[in-house]
DRENRONU-308358 format. One record per residue (C-alpha): residue in one letter; y negated, z, x. Coordinates in steps of 0.001 Angstrom, whole numbers, padded with zeros to 6 digits, always signed. Last residue first. Layout:
# DRENRONU-308358
aYZX
...
//
This chain:
# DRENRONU-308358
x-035826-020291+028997
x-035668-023613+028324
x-034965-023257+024527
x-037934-021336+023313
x-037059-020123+019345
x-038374-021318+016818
x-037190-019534+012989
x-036365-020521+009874
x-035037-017064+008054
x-031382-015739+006920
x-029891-015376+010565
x-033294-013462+011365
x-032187-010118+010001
x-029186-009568+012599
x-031644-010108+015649
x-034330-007543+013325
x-031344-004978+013645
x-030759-005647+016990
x-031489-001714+017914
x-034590-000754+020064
x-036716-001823+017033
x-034954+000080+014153
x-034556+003097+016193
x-038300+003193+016774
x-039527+002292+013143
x-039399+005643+011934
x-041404+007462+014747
x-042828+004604+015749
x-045363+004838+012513
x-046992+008023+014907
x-050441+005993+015333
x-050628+004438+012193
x-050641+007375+010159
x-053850+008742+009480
x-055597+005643+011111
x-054795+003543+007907
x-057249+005780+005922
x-060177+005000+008746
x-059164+001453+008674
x-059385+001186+005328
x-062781+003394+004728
x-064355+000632+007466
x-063013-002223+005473
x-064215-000490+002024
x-067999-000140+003686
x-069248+002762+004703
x-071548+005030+002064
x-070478+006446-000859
x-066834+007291+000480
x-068228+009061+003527
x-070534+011080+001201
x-067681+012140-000975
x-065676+012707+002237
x-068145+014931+004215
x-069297+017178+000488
x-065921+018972+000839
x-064104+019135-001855
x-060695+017824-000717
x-060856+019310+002147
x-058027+022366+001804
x-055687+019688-000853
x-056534+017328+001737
x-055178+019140+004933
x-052032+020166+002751
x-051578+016338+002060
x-051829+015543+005642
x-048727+018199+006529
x-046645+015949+004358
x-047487+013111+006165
x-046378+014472+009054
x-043479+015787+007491
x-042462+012079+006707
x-043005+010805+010750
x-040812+014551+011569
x-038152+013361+008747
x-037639+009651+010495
x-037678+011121+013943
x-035342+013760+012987
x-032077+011143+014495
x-032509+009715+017437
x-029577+006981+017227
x-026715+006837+018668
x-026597+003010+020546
x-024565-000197+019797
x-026113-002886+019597
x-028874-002704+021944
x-027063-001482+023462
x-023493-001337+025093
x-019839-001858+023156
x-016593-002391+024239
x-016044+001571+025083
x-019691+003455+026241
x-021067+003300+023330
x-018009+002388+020589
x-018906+005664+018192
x-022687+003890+017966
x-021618+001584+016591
x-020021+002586+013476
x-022394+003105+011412
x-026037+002166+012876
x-027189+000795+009515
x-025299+003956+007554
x-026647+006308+009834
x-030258+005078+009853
x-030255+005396+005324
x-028944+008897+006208
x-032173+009549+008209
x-034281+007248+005781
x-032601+009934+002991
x-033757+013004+004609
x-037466+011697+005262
x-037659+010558+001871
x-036609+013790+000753
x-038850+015176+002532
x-041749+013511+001106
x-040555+014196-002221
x-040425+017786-001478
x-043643+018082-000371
x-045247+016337-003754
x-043364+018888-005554
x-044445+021569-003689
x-048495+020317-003743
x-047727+019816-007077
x-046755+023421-007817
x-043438+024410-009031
x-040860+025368-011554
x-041628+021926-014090
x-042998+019909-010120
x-039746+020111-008855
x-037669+018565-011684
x-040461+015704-011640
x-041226+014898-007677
x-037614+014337-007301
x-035449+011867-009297
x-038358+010538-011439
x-041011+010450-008744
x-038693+009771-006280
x-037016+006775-008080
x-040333+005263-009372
x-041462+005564-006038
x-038790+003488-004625
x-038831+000652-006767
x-042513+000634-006506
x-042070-000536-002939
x-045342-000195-001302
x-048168-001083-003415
x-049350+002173-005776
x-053095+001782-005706
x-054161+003339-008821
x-051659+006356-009130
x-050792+007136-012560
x-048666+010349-012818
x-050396+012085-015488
x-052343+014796-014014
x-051999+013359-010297
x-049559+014637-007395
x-047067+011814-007720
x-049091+009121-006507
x-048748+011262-003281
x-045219+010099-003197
x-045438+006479-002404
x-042298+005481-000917
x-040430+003576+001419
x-043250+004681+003999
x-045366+001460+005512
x-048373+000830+003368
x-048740+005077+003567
x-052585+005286+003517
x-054051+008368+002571
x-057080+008772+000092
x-058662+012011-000555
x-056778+014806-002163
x-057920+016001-006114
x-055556+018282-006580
x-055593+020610-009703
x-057525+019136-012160
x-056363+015784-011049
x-059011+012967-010486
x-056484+009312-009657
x-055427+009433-006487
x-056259+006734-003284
x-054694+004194-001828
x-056176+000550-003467
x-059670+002292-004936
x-060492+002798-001247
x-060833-001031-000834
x-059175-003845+001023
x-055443-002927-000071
x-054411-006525+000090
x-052859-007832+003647
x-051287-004020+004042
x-050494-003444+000670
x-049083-006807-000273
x-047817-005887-004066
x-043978-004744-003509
x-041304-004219-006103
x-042609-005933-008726
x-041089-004304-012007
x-037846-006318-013629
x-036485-008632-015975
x-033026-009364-016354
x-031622-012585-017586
x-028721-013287-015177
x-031418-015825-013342
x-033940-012972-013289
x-031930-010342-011863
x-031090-013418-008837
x-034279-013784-008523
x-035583-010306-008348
x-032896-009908-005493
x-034700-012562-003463
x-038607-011589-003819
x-037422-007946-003380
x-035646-009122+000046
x-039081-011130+001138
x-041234-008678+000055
x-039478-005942+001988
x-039254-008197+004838
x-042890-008708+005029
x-043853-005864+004804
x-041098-004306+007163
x-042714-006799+009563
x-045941-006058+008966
x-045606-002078+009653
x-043862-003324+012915
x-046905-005289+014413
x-049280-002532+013219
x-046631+000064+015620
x-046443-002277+018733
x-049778-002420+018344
x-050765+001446+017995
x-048185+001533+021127
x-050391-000222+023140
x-053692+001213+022156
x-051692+004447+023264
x-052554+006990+020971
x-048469+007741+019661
x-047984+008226+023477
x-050226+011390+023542
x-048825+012729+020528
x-044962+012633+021863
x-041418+012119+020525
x-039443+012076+023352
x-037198+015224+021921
x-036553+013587+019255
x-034609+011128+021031
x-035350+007251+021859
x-037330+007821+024707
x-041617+007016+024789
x-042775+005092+027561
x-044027+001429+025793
x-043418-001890+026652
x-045634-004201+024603
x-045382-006578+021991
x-041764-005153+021279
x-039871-007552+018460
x-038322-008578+021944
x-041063-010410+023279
x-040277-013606+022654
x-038688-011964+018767
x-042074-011310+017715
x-043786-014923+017464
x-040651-016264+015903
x-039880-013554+013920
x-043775-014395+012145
x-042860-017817+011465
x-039638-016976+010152
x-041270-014294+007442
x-043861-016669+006890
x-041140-019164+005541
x-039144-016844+003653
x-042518-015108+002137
x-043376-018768+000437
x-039562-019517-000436
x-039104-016360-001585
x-042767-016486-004012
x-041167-020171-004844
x-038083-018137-006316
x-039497-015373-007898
x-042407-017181-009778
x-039798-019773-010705
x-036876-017046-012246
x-040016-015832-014408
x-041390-018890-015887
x-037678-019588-016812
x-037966-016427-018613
x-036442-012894-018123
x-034897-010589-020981
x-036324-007198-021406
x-033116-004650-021342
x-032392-002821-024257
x-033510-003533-027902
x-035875-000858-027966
x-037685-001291-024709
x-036011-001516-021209
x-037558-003504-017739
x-035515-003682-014610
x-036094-001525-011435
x-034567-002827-008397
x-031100-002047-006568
x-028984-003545-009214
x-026365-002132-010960
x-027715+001126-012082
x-030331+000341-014511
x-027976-002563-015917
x-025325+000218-016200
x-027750+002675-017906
x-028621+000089-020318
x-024708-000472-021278
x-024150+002900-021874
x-026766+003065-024589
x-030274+004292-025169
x-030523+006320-021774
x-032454+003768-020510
x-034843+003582-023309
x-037891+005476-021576
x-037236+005936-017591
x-034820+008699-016577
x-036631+011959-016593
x-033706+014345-017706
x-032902+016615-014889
x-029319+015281-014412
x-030168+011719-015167
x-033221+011406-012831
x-030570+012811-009861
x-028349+010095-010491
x-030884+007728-010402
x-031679+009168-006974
x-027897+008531-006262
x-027698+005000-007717
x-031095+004186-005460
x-029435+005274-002431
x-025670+003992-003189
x-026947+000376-003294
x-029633+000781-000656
x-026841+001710+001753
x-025002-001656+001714
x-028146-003534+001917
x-028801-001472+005454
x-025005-002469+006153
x-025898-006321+005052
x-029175-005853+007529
x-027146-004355+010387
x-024438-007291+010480
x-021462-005726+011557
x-019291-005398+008333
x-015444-004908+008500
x-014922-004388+005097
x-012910-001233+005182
x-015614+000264+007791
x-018571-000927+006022
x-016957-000041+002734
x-016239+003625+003905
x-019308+004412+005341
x-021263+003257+002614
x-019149+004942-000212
x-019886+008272+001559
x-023270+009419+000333
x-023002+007630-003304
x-019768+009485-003713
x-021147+012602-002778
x-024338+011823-005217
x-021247+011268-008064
x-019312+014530-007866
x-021146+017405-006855
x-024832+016731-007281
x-024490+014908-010380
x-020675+016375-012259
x-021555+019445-011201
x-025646+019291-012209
x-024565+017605-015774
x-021733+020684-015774
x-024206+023146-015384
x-026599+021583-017286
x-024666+021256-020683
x-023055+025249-019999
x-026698+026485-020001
x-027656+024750-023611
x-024456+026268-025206
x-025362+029650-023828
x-029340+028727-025495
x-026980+028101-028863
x-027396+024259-029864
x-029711+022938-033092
x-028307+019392-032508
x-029483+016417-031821
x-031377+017117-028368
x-027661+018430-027465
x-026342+015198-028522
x-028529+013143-025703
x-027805+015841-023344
x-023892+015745-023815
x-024411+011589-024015
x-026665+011456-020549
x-024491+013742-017903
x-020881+013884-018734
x-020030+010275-020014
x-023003+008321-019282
x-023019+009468-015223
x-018800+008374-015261
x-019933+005550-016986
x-023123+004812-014293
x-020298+005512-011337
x-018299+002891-012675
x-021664+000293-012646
x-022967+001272-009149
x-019429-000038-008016
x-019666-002938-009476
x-023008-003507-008428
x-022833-002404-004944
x-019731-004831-004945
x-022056-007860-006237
x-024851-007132-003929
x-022871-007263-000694
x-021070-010732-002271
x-025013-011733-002055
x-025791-010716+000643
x-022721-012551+002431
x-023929-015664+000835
x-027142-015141+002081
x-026216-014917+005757
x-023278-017669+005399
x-026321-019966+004427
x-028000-019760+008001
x-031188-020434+007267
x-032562-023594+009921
x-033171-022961+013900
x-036041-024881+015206
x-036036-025734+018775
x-038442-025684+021543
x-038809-027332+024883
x-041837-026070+026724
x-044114-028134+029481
x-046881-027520+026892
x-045273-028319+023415
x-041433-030143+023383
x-039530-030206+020054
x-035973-029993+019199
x-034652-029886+015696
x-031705-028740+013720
x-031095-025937+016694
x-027362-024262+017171
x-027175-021383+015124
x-024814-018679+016858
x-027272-015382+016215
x-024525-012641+016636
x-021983-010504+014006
x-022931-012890+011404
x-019901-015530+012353
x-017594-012271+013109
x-018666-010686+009108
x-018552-013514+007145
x-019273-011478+003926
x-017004-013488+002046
x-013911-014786+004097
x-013900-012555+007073
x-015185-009216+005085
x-013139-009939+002157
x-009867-011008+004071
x-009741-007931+005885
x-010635-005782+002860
x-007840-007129+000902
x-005078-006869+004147
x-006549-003360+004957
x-005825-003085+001029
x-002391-004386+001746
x-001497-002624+004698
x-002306+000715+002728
x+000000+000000+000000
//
């Protein structure tokens, strides 16, 4: 029995997610070119890349969708008919035990491993599949979470078959009523000429990075948290290594979203935007700031590169005006985290403990891209591929940010930033808010950049590479 699901997963991994011919860049060039004493050649899509994404998406889905009846079954419906009835206060007790044993002890375990276990049955190497991999099981298990405390979004909870098309794919569809919104044609073209657009800067922009490395300039800091260092995190080098970086996830993130919300759309699914050009967009104060709170009223801090947006959670009714980078995952923090803190606790708490839970989960989120690797250092494999990561980078760059939203809740009234926002111009105000956390982005970008994770990536874009060197 054993042989034959090594057998299954074997043949999966070779066959459908192509893991050997995605393992390295192989592309031969579709066109050569000579500029300045150079030869050049331009390397098309590789279609084994997307196809593998795709079969990647399809298992997270299936297995996002058994989890979601086992999540129906003992979390949602005993809620659902508790809110019916006129239950005891016991009876009340004994529904969120079990919704918090059957969430925290059964399903958010499963979410944790399932990675792990499918890379290794499936044979994956390719980094980005892996990090796809992961997102699957993330945003089920934060899902998970806005089940057992009751904040799932309006109409999801309607029927078992909305919470499976919640689950299923790793974006944020649209419910009303009748269940799930159902996409247009208009819809499927926005989505795919946006991916063609992004797909095509996104290769341009590789192409300029990967000469040097994805590194524009060597910098001193080690890979372990012990490196980590203040002094480094001001080099004018490292500050451009670190803007470079925050435009690549951009652009990646845009790209993916633009991909996956195509796909939703062609099965008839509509969804939220998951990203809205923060860093090329967000041009005025208005774009990362919080709405007036009569309890917190922070100034504006820029996160265009965290895989969340949790200050938006600190205001009065959860609006935040200049929500841009990935919606998908602020929805799920907000929901999953921000609210079952914030009905025992401050916002400043609640707002903490989303950060840190984004730190937590980027750490896991690391694992799962760099799993297992980094167990064959030293055997028959040698970075950049393989390496062990510095893990508590990724939760020291989130408790930074953290630690800024105690300095504003202290400042927040003080007559310095009403006056500076009266007076300089929205550029200057943007560069001043992008300062805040700029300097220590290597922090969660470092593993990602001494790793071939962006070498994996660039099978799926059109990219030049130098061919005489």
């Amino acid at each position: 029995m054993s042989s034959s699901l090594q057998s299954i997963g074997s043949w999966i991994g070779h066959n459908l997610l192509y893991s050997e011919v995605l393992e390295s860049d192989q592309r031969l060039p579709c066109l050569t070119f000579t500029i300045a004493n150079g030869t050049y050649g331009l390397l098309a899509p590789s279609l084994q890349f997307w196809l593998a994404l795709g079969t990647c998406l399809v298992l997270g889905a299936i297995y996002s969708s058994i989890l979601s009846c086992v999540m129906y079954k003992f979390i949602i419906l005993p809620r659902k008919l508790h809110s019916q009835s006129s239950s005891s206060k016991s009876n009340e007790y004994h529904s969120t035990s079990t919704s918090l044993l059957i969430g925290f002890g059964v399903i958010m375990p499963l979410c944790v491993i399932y990675p792990y276990y499918g890379i290794h049955f499936l044979l994956i190497k390719n980094k980005v599949i892996k990090f796809l991999f992961g997102i699957a099981s993330l945003t089920t298990a934060f899902r998970c979470s806005e089940a057992v405390f009751g904040f799932l979004p309006t109409h999801v909870d309607d029927s078992l078959w909305n919470v499976i098309v919640y689950n299923a794919f790793p974006v944020e569809c649209k419910f009303d009523k009748l269940g799930a919104i159902p996409s247009t044609w208009a819809n499927v073209g926005y989505y795919v000429r946006n991916f063609g657009v992004s797909c095509t800067a996104l290769g341009l922009y590789c192409s300029f990075l990967v000469m040097s490395d994805y590194k524009l300039y060597p910098t001193e800091e080690g890979p372990k948290l012990g490196d980590v260092s203040l002094y480094n995190a001001l080099n004018w080098h490292q500050l451009a290594n670190n803007f470079s970086i925050a435009i690549l996830f951009q652009i990646y993130l845009t790209t993916f979203s633009y991909a996956i919300n195509a796909v939703t759309s062609l099965v008839g699914l509509t969804q939220i935007p998951m990203m809205l050009n923060p860093i090329f967009e967000s041009t005025s104060l208005s774009d990362f700031w919080l709405a007036q709170s009569d309890a917190l009223n922070p100034i504006p801090i820029l996160h265009f590169f965290v895989f969340r947006i949790a200050l938006s959670l600190s205001t009065a009714n959860g609006i935040y005006r200049g929500r841009r980078w990935n919606l998908v995952v602020h929805g799920f923090l907000k929901r999953g985290v921000y609210k079952p803190v914030r009905t025992k606790y401050s916002r400043l708490a609640a707002a903490t403990a989303a950060f840190l839970a984004s730190g937590f989960f980027h750490e896991w989120l690391l694992s799962v891209v760099l799993y297992p690797d980094y167990d064959s250092v030293g055997e028959d494999c040698a970075p950049p591929a393989c390496f062990q990561p510095g893990y508590g980078r990724n939760t020291l760059f989130f408790v930074w940010n953290a630690g800024l939203i105690g300095i504003e809740y202290a400042l927040s009234g003080a007559a310095i930033f009403k006056l500076l926002k009266k007076h300089l111009p929205p550029v200057i105000i943007s560069l001043l808010v992008t300062s805040t956390a700029l300097p220590v982005a290597h922090w969660f970008t470092n593993d990602y950049v001494r790793t071939d994770f962006f070498h994996d990536g660039q099978l799926g874009w059109p990219i030049i590479i130098r061919l005489d060197e």
